[in-house]
Each structure stands twice: as structure tokens, then as C-alpha cells.
C-alpha positions as CSV (number, residue, x, y, z in Angstrom):
1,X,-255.6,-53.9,-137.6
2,X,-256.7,-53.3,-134.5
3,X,-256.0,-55.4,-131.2
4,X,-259.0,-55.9,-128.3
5,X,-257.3,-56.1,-125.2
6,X,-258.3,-58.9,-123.2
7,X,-260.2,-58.3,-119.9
8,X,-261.2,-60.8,-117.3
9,X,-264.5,-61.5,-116.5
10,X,-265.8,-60.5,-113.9
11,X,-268.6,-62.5,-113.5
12,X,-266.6,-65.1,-112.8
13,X,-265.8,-64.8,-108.8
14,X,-263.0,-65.8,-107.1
15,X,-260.8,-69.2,-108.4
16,X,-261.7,-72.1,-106.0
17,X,-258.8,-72.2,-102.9
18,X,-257.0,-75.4,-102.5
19,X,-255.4,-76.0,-99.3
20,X,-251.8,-77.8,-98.9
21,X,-251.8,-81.2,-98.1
22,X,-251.0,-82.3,-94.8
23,X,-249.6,-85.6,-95.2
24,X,-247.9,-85.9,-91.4
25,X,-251.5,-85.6,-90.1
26,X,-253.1,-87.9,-92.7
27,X,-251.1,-90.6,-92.1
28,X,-251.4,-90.5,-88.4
29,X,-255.2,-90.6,-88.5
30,X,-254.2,-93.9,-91.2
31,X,-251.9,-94.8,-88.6
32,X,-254.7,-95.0,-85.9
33,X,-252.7,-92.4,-83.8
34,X,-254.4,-90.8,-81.1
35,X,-256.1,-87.6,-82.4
36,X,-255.6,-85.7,-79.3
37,X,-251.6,-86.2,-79.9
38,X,-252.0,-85.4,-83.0
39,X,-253.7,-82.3,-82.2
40,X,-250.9,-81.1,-80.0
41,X,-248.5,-81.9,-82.5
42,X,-250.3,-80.3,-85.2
43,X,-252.5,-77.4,-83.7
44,X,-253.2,-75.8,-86.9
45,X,-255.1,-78.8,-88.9
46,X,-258.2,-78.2,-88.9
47,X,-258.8,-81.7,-90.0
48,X,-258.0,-82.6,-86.4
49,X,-260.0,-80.5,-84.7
50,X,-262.5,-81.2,-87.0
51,X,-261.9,-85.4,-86.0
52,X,-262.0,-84.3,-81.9
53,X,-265.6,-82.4,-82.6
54,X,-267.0,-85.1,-84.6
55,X,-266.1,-87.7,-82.1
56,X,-267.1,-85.8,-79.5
57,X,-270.4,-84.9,-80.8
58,X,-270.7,-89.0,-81.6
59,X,-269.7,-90.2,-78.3
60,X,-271.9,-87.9,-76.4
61,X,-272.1,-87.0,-72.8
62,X,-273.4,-84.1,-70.8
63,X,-271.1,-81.3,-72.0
64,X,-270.4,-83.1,-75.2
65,X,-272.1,-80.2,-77.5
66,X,-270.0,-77.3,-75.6
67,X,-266.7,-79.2,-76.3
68,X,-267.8,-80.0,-79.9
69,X,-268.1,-76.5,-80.6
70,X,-264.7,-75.5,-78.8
71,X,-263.0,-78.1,-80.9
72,X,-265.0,-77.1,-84.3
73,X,-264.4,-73.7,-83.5
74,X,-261.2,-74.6,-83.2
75,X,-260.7,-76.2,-86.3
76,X,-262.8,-73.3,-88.4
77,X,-260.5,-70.3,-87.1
78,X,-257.0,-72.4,-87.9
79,X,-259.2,-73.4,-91.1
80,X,-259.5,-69.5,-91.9
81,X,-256.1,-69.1,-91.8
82,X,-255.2,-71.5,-94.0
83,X,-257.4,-70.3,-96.2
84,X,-255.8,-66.4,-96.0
85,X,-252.4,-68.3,-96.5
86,X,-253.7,-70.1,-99.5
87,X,-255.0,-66.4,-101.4
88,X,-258.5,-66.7,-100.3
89,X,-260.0,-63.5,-99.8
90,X,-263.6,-64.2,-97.9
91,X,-265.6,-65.3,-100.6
92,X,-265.3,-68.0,-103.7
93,X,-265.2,-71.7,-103.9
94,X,-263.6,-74.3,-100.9
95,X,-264.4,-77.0,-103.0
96,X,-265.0,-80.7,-101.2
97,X,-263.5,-83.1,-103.7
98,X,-260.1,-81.2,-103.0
99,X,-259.0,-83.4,-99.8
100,X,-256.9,-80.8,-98.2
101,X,-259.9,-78.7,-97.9
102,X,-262.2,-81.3,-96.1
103,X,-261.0,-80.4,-93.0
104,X,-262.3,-77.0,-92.6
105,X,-265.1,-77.9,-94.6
106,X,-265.7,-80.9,-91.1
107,X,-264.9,-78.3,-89.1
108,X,-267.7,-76.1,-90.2
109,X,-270.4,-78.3,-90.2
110,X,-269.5,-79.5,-86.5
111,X,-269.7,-76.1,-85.9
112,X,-272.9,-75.9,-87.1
113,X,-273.9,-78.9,-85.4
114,X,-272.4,-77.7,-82.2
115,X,-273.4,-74.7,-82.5
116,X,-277.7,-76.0,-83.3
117,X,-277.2,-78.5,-79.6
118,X,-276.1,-75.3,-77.8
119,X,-278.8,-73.2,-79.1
120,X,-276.8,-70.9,-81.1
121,X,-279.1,-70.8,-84.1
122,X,-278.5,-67.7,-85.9
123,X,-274.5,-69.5,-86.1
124,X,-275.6,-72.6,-86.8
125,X,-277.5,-71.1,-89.4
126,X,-274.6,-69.1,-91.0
127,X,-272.1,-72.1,-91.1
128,X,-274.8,-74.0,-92.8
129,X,-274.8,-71.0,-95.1
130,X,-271.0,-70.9,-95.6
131,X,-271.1,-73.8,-96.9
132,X,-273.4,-73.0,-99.6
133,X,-271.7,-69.7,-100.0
134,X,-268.4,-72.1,-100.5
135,X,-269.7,-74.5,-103.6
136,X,-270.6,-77.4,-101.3
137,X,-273.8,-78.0,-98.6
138,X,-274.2,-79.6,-95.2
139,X,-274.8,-82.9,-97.1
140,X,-272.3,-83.2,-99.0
141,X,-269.5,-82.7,-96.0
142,X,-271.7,-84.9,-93.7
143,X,-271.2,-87.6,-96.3
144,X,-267.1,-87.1,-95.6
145,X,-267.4,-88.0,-92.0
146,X,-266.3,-91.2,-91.5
């Protein structure tokens, strides 16, 4: 009797990376706290940075794209470093419905939103493409903002 050994498939990609939880900045935002505090407190959430760029890009104002993208910028480098920490290795699925990972998924698409206002198309254009590259679209996240 003869025993196949068991090989993985290749096909398969990557495992989806799940980031930690970051319950200290969760419930502040909950907590109504002042994002900007909670930024200084917490530079490396990209969930905050993600929060500064949306509200920025809400709020408006005269330089209100260039500080969007500085904040969503921001928020997707500390994002990719969470995501090295977590195993990721530049490709495979960030998936939305995992909570943890919403804010570098925000911080993305305010990139590419920033990133469109300023005139930086061929960025915009590959954010909106790592998203898709990541299991999720700029629909989906846009439906996360709140």
C-alpha cells in the first residue's frame, strides 16, 4: 500500500490576513474622543488616520484634498505594516467583513480619493486596484464609512 503525500495547492493564493483588534482605539471613536488625540496616542491605527482623511475630505476647504491624502497616506503606510506584522506578504485577501482590517481598507480608498482631487490619477487608479487585488472594491469600503 502505497501512501500519496499530500501537497498544497497552489492555486489557492495566499490565506486572507486578519489584522489584531484595536480595542483602545475603537472605543475612543465609541467614546466620541477627539480623533486627533487619538491619533497621537495611537500613531499606528490606520483606522485613525483613515477617520482624519475621511473627515477632512467631508468637511472640505481649500487644501482639504492635500491633507486627506497626508492623513490616508498616513494611514495606508502604518496599514502596510500591520499587514507585514500580521504574515502578509504583498498579495492575497484583506478581507472587509474582518473589522480590524477596515482601517487600512478606509485608508486606501481616501487615498484614492485624495489622491483623484489632487490629480494623481495613475495612484488613484492603483489604490482603486488594490482593492480589487485585496477581495474587496471601492464600493464596498465606501459603504463602511460612516
Amino acid at each position: 500500500m502505497s501512501t500519496t503525500p499530500v501537497r498544497p495547492n497552489l492555486l489557492d493564493g495566499p490565506p486572507p490576513v486578519r489584522l489584531p483588534a484595536e480595542p483602545d482605539v475603537v472605543a475612543g471613536l465609541a467614546r466620541g474622543d477627539e480623533p486627533f488625540g487619538l491619533a497621537a496616542a495611537h500613531p499606528s491605527s490606520s483606522l485613525l488616520w483613515a477617520v482624519l482623511a475621511e473627515a477632512t475630505l467631508r468637511d472640505g476647504g481649500e487644501h482639504a484634498p492635500v491633507t486627506a491624502y497626508a492623513f490616508a497616506r498616513t494611514g495606508y503606510h502604518r496599514g502596510l505594516d500591520a499587514l507585514r506584522r500580521a504574515g502578509w506578504r504583498g498579495q492575497g485577501p484583506i478581507p472587509a467583513d474582518h473589522e480590524p482590517n477596515q482601517g487600512f481598507l478606509r485608508a486606501l480608498l481616501a487615498l484614492h480619493r485624495a489622491a483623484a482631487l489632487i490629480g494623481e490619477t495613475d495612484e488613484a487608479d492603483r489604490c482603486a486596484q488594490f482593492l480589487v487585488d485585496s477581495g474587496t472594491s471601492v464600493d464596498e469600503v465606501a459603504a463602511l464609512v460612516v
